[in-house]
N, C-alpha and C positions, 0 to 999 in steps of 0.2 A: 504493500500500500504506500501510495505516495503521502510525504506530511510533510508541512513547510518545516518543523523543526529542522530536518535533517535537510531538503531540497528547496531551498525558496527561489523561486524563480520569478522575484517581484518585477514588475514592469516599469519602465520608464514612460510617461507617457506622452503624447504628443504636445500635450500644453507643457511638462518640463522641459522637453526639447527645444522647445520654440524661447522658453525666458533663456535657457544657457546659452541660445545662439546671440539671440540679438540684446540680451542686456546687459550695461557692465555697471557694477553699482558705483554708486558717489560717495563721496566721503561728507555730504553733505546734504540735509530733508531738513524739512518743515514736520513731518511725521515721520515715525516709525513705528511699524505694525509687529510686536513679536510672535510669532505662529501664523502660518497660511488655512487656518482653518473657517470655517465660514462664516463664522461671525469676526473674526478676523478680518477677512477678505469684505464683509460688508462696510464693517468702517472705515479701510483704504480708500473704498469708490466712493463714499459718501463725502470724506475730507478730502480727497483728490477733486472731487466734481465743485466741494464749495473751495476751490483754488489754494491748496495745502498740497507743494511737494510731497508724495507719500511714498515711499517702500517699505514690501510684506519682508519677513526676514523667516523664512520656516526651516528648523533642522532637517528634517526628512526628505528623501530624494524625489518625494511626489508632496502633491499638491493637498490639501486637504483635510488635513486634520484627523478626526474620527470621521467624517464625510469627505469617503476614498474608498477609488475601486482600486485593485489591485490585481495583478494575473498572477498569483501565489502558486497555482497550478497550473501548468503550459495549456494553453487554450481554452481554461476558465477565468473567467473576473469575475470579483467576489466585491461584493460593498464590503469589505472587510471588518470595519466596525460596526455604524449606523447602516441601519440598510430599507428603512423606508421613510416617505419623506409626508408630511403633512404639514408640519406648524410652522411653514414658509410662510414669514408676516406679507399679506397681497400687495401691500405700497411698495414693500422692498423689492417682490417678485418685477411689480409695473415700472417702479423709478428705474430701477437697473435694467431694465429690458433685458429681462433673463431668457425669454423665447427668442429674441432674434438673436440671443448669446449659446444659444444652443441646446436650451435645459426643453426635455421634453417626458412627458409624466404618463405614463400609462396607468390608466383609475383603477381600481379592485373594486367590482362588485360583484358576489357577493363579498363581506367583509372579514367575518371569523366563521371557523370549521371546531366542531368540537366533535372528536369522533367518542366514540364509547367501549369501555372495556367489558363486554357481556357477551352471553349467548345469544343469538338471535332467536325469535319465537316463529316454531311451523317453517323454518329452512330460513324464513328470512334473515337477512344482515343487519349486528348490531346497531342499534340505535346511533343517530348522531344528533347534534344541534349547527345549524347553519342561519347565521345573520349577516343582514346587507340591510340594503336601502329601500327596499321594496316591502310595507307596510304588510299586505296581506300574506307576502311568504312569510315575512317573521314569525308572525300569527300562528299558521299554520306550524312552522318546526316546532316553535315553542307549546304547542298545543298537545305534542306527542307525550308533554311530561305535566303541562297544567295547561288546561284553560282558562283558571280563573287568571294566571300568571301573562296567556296570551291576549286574554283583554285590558289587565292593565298595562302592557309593556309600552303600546305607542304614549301613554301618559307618562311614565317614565322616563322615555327619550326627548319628550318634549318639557319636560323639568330640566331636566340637564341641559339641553339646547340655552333656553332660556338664562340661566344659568350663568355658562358658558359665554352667552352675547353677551349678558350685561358685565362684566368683566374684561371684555376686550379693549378700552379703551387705558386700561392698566397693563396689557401688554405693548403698549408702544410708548409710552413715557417713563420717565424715572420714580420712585417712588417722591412722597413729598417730600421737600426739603424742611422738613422742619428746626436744623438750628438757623438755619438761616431765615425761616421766618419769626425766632423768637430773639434772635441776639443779633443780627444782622443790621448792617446799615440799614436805610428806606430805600433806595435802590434794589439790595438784595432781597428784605421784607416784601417787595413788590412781585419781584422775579418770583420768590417763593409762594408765593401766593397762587401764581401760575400753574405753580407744581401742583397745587388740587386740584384743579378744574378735572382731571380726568376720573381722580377719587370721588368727586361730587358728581358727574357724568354716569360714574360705575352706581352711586348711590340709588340714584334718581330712576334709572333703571330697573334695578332690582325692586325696588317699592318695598311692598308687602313681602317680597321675596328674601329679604334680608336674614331672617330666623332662620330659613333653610338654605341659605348661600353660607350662614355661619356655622350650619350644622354639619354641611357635609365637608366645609373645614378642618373640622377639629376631632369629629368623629369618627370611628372605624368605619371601612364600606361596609361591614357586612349589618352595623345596627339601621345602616340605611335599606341596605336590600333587605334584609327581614323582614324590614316594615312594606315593601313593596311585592315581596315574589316569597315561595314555597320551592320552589324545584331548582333541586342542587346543580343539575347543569346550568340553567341559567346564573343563578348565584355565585357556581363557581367559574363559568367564562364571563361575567363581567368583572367579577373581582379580582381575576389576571389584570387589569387595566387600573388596579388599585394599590397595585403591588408592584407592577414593570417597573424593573431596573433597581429597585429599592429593598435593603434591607428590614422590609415591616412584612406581617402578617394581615391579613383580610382582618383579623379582630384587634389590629391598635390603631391607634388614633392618627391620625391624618392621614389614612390610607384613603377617607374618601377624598382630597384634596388632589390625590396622585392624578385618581382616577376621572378627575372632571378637568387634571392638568391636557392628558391624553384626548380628550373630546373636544378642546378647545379649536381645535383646527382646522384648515380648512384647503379644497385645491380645487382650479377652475372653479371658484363659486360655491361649492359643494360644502356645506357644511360637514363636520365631523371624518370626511375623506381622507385615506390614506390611501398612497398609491406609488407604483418603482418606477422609479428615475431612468432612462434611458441611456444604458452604458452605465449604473451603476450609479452609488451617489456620490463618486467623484463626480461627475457630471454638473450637481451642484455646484462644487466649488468652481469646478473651471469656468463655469459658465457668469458664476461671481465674478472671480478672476477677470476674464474676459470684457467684462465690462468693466472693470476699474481700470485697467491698460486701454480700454476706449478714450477714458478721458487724458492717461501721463502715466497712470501711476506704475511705480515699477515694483516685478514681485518673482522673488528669489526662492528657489530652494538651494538646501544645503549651506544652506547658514544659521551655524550654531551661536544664538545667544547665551555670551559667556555671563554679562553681569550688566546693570544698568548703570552707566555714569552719572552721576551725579557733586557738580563743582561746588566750589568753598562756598556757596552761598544758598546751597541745600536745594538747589533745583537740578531737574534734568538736564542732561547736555548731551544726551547720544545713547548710544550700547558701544559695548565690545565683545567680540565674536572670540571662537574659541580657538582663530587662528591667527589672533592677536589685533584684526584687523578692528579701529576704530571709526564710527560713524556717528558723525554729530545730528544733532535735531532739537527743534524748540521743545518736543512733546515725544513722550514714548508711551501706547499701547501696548497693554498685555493680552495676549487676547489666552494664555497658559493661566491652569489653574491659582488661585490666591496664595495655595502654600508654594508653587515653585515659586508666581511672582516674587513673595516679599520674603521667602528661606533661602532662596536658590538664587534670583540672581539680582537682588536689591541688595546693597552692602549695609550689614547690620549696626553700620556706627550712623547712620540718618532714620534709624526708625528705634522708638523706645522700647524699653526690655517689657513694658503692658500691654502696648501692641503686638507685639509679636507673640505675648501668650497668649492671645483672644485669639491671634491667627492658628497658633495650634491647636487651638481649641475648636475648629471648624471641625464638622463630623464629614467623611468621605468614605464612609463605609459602603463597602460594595458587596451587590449581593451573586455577581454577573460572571458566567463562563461563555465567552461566544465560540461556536463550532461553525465553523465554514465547509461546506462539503460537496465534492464535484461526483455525480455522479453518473453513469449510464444507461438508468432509465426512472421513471416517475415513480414515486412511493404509493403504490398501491392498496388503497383503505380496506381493509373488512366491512369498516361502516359504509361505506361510499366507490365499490368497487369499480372500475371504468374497464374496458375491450380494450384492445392492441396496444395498449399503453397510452392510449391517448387523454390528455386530459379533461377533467369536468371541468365545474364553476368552481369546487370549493378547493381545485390548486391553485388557486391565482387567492386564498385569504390568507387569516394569518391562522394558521392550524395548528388550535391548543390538543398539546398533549400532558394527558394527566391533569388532566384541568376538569373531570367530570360529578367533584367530589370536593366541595370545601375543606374537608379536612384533610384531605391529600396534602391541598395547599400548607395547613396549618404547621403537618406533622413534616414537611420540607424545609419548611421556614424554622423550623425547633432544632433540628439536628445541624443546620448550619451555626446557628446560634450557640451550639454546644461543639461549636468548631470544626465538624464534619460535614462535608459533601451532601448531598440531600443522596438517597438511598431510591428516594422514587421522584426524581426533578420535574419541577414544572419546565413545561418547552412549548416556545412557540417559535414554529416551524414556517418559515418562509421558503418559495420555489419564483425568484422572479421570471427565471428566464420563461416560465410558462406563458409569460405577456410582451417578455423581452429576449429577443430572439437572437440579439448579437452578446450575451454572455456566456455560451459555451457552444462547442459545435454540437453538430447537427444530429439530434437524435439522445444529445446529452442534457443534464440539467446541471446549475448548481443551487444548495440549498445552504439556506441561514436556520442555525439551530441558536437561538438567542434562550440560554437557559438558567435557572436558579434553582434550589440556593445554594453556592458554593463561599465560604469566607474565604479574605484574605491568608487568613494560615490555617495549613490544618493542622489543629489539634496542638498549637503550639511552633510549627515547624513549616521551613520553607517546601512550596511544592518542589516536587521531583519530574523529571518527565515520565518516570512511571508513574505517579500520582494520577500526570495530564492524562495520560493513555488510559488508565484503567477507570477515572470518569469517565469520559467518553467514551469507554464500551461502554458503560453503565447505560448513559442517554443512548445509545446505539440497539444496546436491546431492549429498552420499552417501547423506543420506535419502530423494530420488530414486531413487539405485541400487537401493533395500531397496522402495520401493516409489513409482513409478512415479503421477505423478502427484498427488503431496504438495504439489508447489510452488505449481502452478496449487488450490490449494483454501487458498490462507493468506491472509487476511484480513488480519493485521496481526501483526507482531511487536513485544517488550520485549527489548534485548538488554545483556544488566548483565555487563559484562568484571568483572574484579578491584576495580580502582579504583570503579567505577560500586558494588559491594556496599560496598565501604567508604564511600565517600559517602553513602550512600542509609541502609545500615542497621548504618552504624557499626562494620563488622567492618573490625578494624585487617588491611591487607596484603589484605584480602579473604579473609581466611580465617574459612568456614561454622564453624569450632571455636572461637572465639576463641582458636587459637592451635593449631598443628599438634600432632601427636602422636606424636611418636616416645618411646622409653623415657625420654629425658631431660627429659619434659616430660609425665610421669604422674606417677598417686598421691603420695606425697615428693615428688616435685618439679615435680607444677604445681600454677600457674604458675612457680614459683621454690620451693625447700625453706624459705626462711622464712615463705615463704607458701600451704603447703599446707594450715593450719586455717581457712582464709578470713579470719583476721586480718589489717592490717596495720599494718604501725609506727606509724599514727595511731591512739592510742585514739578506739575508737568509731569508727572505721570499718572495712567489712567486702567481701570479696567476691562476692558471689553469682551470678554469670553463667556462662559455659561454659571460661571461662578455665580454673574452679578445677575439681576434683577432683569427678568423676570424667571431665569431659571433655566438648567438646560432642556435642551429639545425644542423651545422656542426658538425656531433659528431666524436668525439677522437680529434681531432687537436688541440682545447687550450691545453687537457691531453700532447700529442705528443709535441707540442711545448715549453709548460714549462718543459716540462723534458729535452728536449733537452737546455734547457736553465741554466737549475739546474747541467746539466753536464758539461754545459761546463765553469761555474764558478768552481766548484770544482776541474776542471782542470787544472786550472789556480792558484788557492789558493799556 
């Protein structure tokens, strides 16, 4: 079996090709962007377009961030980390003219496949649950397990919609500025005062709605589902959306928070929409990329930021790379997560020994193993069988496995928590190329196994690569159980623990968010309450990456936000 461990045959790709031909960097910007990843790449084009010399400075030999394809196996491309795209903010999608930049989305409906581990009754095939967009089919799946479940569900979804909208105007601004409306000049008191209007916006909205905008907050998802549904398949496939990427359980508190994070979304119009990128979600990026070089900007890979310069007078004045090379700039962008910015490469004699333990005091606990997997034919359901290999509807969703059963979920989330591997993991299974034809050749597929719960250490101790190998049989044969015949069609697997994401793509603790999310570590308060404007105590430097506000998976907005933060200091100078 092929495994990148031992064979990586990463890809260069045509947008790095093109920046090493034609760009030579300067010793000299108005900006500088550290990490080429998307929210990265959105503030370059932002501060490039409002007339800021800008260059991206990314260590890695591709573009991208955690949204990056990669051909890790000869003639598969894999979204290697992120791998599906929804919570592209639409202004950022339209300002940047990401369509005529090349980004192109193919929609999923149906949405999610939840197959079932049972016998089937009188010859027929185990039960599944299948949801999309289409009212009456939901109805109908959902019906197989309740009815009273199917006729409350469309109320359901249109709670959360609702929700969901009146909240969107808090994803494109910064949170309030409240020192600056309490101790600030009248100038700034003014400014700050601005900073509500979205909060009052978000208010006014919600209405009457606010009790249960605050409830499913603070609350676990399941004391919300309870109160709505009976039938553990549904409880348990929406409660995956309550838990993704996060070290919580369906029964602690903020798990409904996660889960109305994930619904907030939106593509072509489409509310709640997720859907694969075309070539992967690099594709994303470069097509960010691509428009920030529209307007000047210039954007590098393979340039390692060694450390942030900062002169006798406590402001910014550049980076320095790790091959000594010096680059000046009014303003420096992080778009890397808070603990590298201010551990790693901020010099600890301009930042207080209080600050810096509030910053390690930031949680980034990861709950996440991603498996990448090239295979040569489709995974075949029990539940959902298909002829000649050909695909249904519910390859093209995101297809929970082990997801049929809340306490599945419970008792995965427990055993990681007591430092071991989950024994029966939750997985949800992606297959893009079933809508995207140019990620593996012809006849082949490759598939995203985005799975939990795996900690940081096990049991005390660094993984091994036999550790990696021997989970990933683990998730290899329950997806066996589901479908029969998966194992023998796998060409070669990528298998990236905790540590392996922080390595590779710089997420501190291996968390996909740069930094978990519970209430303590939103709006106000992330990353930290002094640094929810994307400022930090370094003049002239700023945060822009997933850390900050409004949180990762919302993509462009920290981008978007700190640039608009960076202007309007500069404006004021």
């Amino acid at each position: 079996m092929w495994t990148s461990r031992t064979k990586n045959a990463a890809a260069f790709g045509t947008v790095t090709r093109f920046m090493r031909r034609h760009f030579t960097i300067k010793s000299q910007y108005d900006a500088l962007v550290i990490g080429g990843g998307h929210n990265g790449l959105v503030a370059a084009a932002y501060l490039q377009r409002g007339g800021l010399k800008t260059a991206v400075l990314e260590r890695r030999h591709v573009l991208g961030g955690a949204a990056v394809t990669e051909e890790i196996i000869p003639g598969f491309r894999f979204s290697r980390c992120s791998y599906v795209l929804s919570l592209l903010r639409p202004h950022i999608y339209s300002d940047l003219e990401l369509k005529k930049h090349g980004l192109k989305v193919y929609m999923r409906d149906p949405h999610a496949f939840t197959p079932m581990l049972e016998e089937g009754l009188r010859g027929a095939p185990p039960r599944s649950l299948t949801l999309g967009s289409d009212v009456a089919m939901n109805q109908k799946e959902i019906s197989k397990f309740s009815q009273k479940d199917a006729e409350v569900y469309p109320d359901f979804v249109a709670h959360l919609d609702s929700l969901a909208a009146a909240i969107h105007p808090l994803l494109d601004a910064p949170p309030v500025d409240i020192p600056s409306a309490t101790t600030g000049s009248l100038r700034k008191r003014l400014a700050a005062a601005r900073t509500a209007v979205p909060l009052v916006k978000c208010g006014l909205a919600l209405g009457t709605k606010i009790p249960g905008f605050y409830e499913i907050l603070t609350a676990p998802i399941m004391k919300i589902l309870n109160r709505w549904f009976d039938s553990e398949p549904l409880k348990a496939t929406l409660a995956t959306d309550g838990v993704i990427g996060a070290m919580t359980s369906p029964s602690n508190p903020g798990s409904g928070y996660v889960l109305l994070h994930h619904v907030m979304g939106e593509l072509e119009k489409e509310k709640g929409a997720w859907g694969y990128v075309e070539g992967g979600m690099g594709r994303v990026s470069e097509a960010i990329a691509s428009s920030a070089r529209s307007h000047g900007a210039d954007i590098f890979t393979e340039k390692d930021v060694d450390q942030v310069l900062v002169g006798s007078d406590g402001a910014v004045k550049g980076v320095g790379l790790k091959d000594g090379t010096e680059i000046r700039s009014k303003v420096v962008l992080s778009n890397a997560t808070p603990d590298v910015t201010f551990r790693k490469l901020t010099p600890r004699t301009v930042l207080s020994p209080e600050f810096i333990r509030a910053v390690e005091q930031i949680d980034y606990t990861s709950a996440v193993t991603k498996i990448n997997v090239a295979v040569d034919s489709l995974p075949n359901f029990l539940a959902a069988p298909t002829a000649n290999g050909k695909p249904g509807p519910h390859h093209q969703c995101s297809i929970h496995i082990n997801c049929e059963s809340v306490d599945v979920l419970e008792t995965a989330y427990k055993e990681a928590l007591n430092g071991r591997p989950s024994s029966r993991p939750m997985v949800e299974m992606t297959v893009p190329s079933v809508l995207d034809p140019t990620l593996a050749p012809p006849g082949c597929h490759v598939i995203s196994l985005f799975t939990q719960f795996t900690p940081y250490h096990i049991e005390g101790k660094e993984w091994t690569d036999q550790d990696r190998e021997a989970y990933a049989d683990r998730v290899f044969d329950w997806v066996e159980q589901y479908a029969p015949g998966f194992k023998s069609s796998v060409i070669g697997r990528d298998i990236l623990v905790p540590p392996d994401l922080e390595k590779i793509f710089g997420l501190t603790g291996g968390n996909i968010f740069h930094g978990s999310m519970p209430l303590d570590q939103l709006y106000l308060a992330r990353p930290l309450p002094c640094l929810s404007n994307y400022r930090s105590p370094v003049k002239g430097l700023y945060l822009c990456g997933s850390g900050s506000h409004p949180g990762g998976g919302v993509m462009g907005s920290p981008g978007w936000n700190a640039a608009l933060a960076v202007m309007a200091d500069l404006k004021h100078q």
